[in-house]
Structures are given as C-alpha cells and as structure tokens.
N, C-alpha and C positions, 0 to 999 in steps of 0.2 A: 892178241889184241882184240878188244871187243867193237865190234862193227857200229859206224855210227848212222842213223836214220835223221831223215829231215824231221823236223818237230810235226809237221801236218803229218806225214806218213805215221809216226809214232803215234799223234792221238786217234788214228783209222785203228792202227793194229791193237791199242790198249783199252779202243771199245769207247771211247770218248767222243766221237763221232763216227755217222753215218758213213761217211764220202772225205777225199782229200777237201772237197768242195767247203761243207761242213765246216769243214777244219780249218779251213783257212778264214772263213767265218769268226769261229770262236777266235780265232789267234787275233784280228782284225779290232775285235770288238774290246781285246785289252784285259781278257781274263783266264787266259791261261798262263800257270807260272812249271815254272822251273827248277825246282830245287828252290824254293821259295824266292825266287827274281822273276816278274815276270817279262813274257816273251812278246814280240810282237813284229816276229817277223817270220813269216811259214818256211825261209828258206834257211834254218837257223838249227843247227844240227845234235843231238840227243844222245845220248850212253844207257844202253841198257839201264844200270845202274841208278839213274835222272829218276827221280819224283817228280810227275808230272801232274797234275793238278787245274783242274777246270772249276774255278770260282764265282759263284754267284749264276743265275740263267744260261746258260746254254746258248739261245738264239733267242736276238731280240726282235729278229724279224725274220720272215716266215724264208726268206734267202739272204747272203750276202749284200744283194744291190740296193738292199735296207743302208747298209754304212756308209754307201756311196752317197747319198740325199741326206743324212744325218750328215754327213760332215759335211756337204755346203750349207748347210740349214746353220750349224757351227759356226764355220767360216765368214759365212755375210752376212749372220743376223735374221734370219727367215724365220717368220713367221707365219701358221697358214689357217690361223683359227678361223672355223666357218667358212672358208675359202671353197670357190666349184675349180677342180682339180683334173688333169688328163694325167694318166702315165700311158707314156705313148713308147711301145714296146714292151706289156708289162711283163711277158713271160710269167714268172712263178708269182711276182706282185711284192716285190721286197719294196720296191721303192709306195706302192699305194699302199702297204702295213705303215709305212713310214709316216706315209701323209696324214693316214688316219690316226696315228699314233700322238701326232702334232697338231691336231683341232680340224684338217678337214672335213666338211660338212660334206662333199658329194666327190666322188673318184671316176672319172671314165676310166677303166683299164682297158684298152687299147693292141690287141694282139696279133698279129696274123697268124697265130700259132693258133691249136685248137688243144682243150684241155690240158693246159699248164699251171694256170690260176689256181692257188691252192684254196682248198677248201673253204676253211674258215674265212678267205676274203668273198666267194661264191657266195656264200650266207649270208656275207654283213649290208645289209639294206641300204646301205650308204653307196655301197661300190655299183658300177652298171660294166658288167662283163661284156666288152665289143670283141671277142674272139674271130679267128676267121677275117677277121676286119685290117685292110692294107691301110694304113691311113695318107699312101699319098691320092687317096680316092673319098677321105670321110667327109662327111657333110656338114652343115649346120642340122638339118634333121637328125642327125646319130647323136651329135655331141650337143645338143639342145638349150643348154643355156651357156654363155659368153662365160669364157675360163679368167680366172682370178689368178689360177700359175698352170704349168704345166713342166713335168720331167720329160726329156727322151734319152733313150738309150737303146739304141738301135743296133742291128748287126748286117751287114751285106749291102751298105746304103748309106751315101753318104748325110749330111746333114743338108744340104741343096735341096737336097729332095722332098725335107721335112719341113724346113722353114717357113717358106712360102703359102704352105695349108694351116701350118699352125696357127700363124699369124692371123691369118682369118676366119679360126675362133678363139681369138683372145682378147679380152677388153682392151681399150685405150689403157696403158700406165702394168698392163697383166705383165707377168713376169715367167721364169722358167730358167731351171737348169738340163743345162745340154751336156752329154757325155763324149767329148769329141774322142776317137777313135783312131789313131793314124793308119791301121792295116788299113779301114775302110775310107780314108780318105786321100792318102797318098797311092801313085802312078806303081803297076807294076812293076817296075824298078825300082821303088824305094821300098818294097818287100822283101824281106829275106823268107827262107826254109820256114816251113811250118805256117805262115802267115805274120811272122815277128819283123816288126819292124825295132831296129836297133838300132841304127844309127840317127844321133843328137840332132843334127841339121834336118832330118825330116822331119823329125817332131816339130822340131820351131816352124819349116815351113807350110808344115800342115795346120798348126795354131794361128798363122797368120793369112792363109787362106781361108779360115772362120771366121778372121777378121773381117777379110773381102766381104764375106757373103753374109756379115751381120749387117753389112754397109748398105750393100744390094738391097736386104728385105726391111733394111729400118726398122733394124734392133739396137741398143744403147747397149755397151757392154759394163758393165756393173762389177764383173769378178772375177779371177782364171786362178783354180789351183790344178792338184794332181789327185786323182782319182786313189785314195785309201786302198783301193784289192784292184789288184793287175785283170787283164782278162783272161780268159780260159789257156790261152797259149802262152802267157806271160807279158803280155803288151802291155806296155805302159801306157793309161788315159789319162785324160784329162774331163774336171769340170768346168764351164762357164754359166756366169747367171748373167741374165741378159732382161731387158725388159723392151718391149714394144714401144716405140715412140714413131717421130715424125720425123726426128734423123737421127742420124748415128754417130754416138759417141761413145769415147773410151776412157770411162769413170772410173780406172784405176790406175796405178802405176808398176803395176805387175807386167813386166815384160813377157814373151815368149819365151826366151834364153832363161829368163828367172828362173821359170816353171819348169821348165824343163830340168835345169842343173838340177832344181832343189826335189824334184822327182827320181831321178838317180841316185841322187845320195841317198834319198831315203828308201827307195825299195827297191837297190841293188844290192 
C-alpha cells in the first residue's frame, strides 16, 4: 500500500516549494491542483501516484501573511490607494507587499526583529524599515505622519498592549486590521501542548475580550472573520477591522460563536 503525504509535505519533497511554510502559502493562495481539482487545504493528503501541479505565480507576496490582509482587504471592502500605512510586526513584510500591492503610498514596517524584511521591500522607496523598533515604545517622531490604516500581527503580546499606541498615531476615522491570536491572548490555562489553543470556548472568550479592550481604547468594531493560514503551530486566528472613533461600537452582526464555528469547519 502506497504511503500517503500531506499535500504541503509533498510540494516540499516534489520541489515545488522552498519550506512547508511556502507551501502552505501556495496551497492558501488557491493554486495548486490535484489530479486536476484543485486543493486548498495543507492538511489534505497525496498518493505517490497524484499529479500535483502549481498554477499560475507561485507567491504573491514576499510570505504567507500577504493572504492574511488580502482577504480582509476582500472581506470588508478596503481600500488603501495613497493611504500612509504601519505594518506593525512586519517580520518578512507579507502584509506591507500587500499594502503596496493595493495603492499604499507610504509603509512603516514596524519590527522588533532585525533583518527579516525582505529585500525587495528594503529597496522600495515607499517602505521606511523601523527594525530593532518595539512599538509599545514608537513615537510620533518615528512614525511621522498621522496613519490612514494600520495592520498588527504580533507574537508574544497581547493586543492591550498595542492598542493604546496605535491609536495615537492614527487619524480621527484611520482604520486597521488586527490579528487576534488566542495562544497570546488567553490565561495559561486555556493553552494546551505546544502552544495550541483548542478548545472553542476560548476562542469566543478571547474574541470577546478584544471586544472589551476595543471598548477601553475607543475603537468601533467594523468586522471579525477567521484568519485564511493558521499560525505556525496550527492556532487558529482571527481578523478584526476596526476604526478609531470617539466610542465604541459593534457595526457588525458577526458574533464570536459565529467566527469561531465557521473557522473549524473551514480549517479543520
């Protein structure tokens, strides 16, 4: 009987991509098939046998966390022609390819990491590389003119911590997708092994503790789905777009429980 591989593993071993990472990328972005069906799910399993087939570019952004801001950009209608822009934890810069990709005029990439920003965004004149830079410490002098949107997607830290700064550089009406995170927002206890949070109820009650703390920093909540590519240990995320007001409201009908059920069904 011939042994089955998950679909990412097989385009690592068939040369198709770099990294599982890569791979689940391509798988993500809706252009690898399968015996001519295509796939879109990394955890979806292959036969020797399988004609496996990568159609059309490769990578439409420079990493994964590109599809993540593509499909809230989808999702709610976003727009960011000419817009002054933060990616706030940009790492590799998937989500500032994104922005720029969609009429950004100017990108803070935002890192506390040093040399992860890929190249070609280092080059593009538009982008201003804040490397080395913690942002629950950035200033109005670093980020220098009043943000139009801003993404976060942060690791080790909750979003409490981010809110609060951002807000104060973001125009009156500025806007932003947040990547809520349960490992990094949920209590010791509601972590399992490896850092996976798994059970349903914490998700909702972590979703509705960003609720709290959009209330706290007089954010309007605008939008909640589920994050397209799990994170590195298989955590299911979440997006919210949110905008900057004077109070706080909830201008959708997307519940917690929603987002969450229709996020298991779709990428378990």
């Amino acid at each position: 009987m011939s042994e089955k591989l998950r679909l990412d593993v097989a385009l690592v071993n068939g040369g198709h991509a770099e990294s599982r990472e890569k791979a689940k990328a391509l798988i993500m972005a809706g252009i690898v098939y399968v015996n001519n069906q295509k796939c879109d799910k990394a955890g979806d399993t292959v036969k020797p046998e399988d004609i496996i087939e990568v159609r059309g570019d490769k990578l439409k952004y420079v990493s994964r966390g590109g599809l993540k801001l593509e499909k809230a950009m989808q999702c709610f209608g976003i727009t960011l022609n000419d817009c002054i822009c933060a990616d706030i934890g940009a790492s590799t810069g998937g989500f500032t390819d994104c922005m720029l990709q969609n009429g950004a005029k100017k990108v803070y990439a935002i890192d506390v990491g040093y040399g992860q920003l890929a190249w070609k965004l280092r080059c593009d004149e538009r982008v201003v590389n804040l490397e080395r830079t913690n942002f629950r410490y950035v200033t109005n002098e670093q980020v220098d003119l009043p943000l139009d949107f801003a993404s976060v997607d942060v690791s080790f830290i909750s979003l409490s911590l981010i809110l609060p700064v951002m807000r104060t550089l973001m125009k009156d009406g500025a806007r932003a997708v947040c990547l809520i995170k349960p490992q990094f927002e949920a209590g010791k206890e509601g972590v399992g092994k490896k850092g996976v949070v798994r059970d349903k109820n914490v998700h909702i009650a972590v979703i509705e503790k960003i609720f709290r703390l959009l209330e706290e920093n007089l954010f309007t909540l605008l939008g909640l789905t589920f994050s397209p590519v799990k994170g590195p240990e298989g955590n299911i995320e979440y997006l919210c777009y949110i905008e900057k007001s004077n109070v706080f409201e909830l201008k959708t009908d997307v519940t917690a429980e929603q987002v969450v059920n229709e996020s298991y069904n779709e990428l378990n």
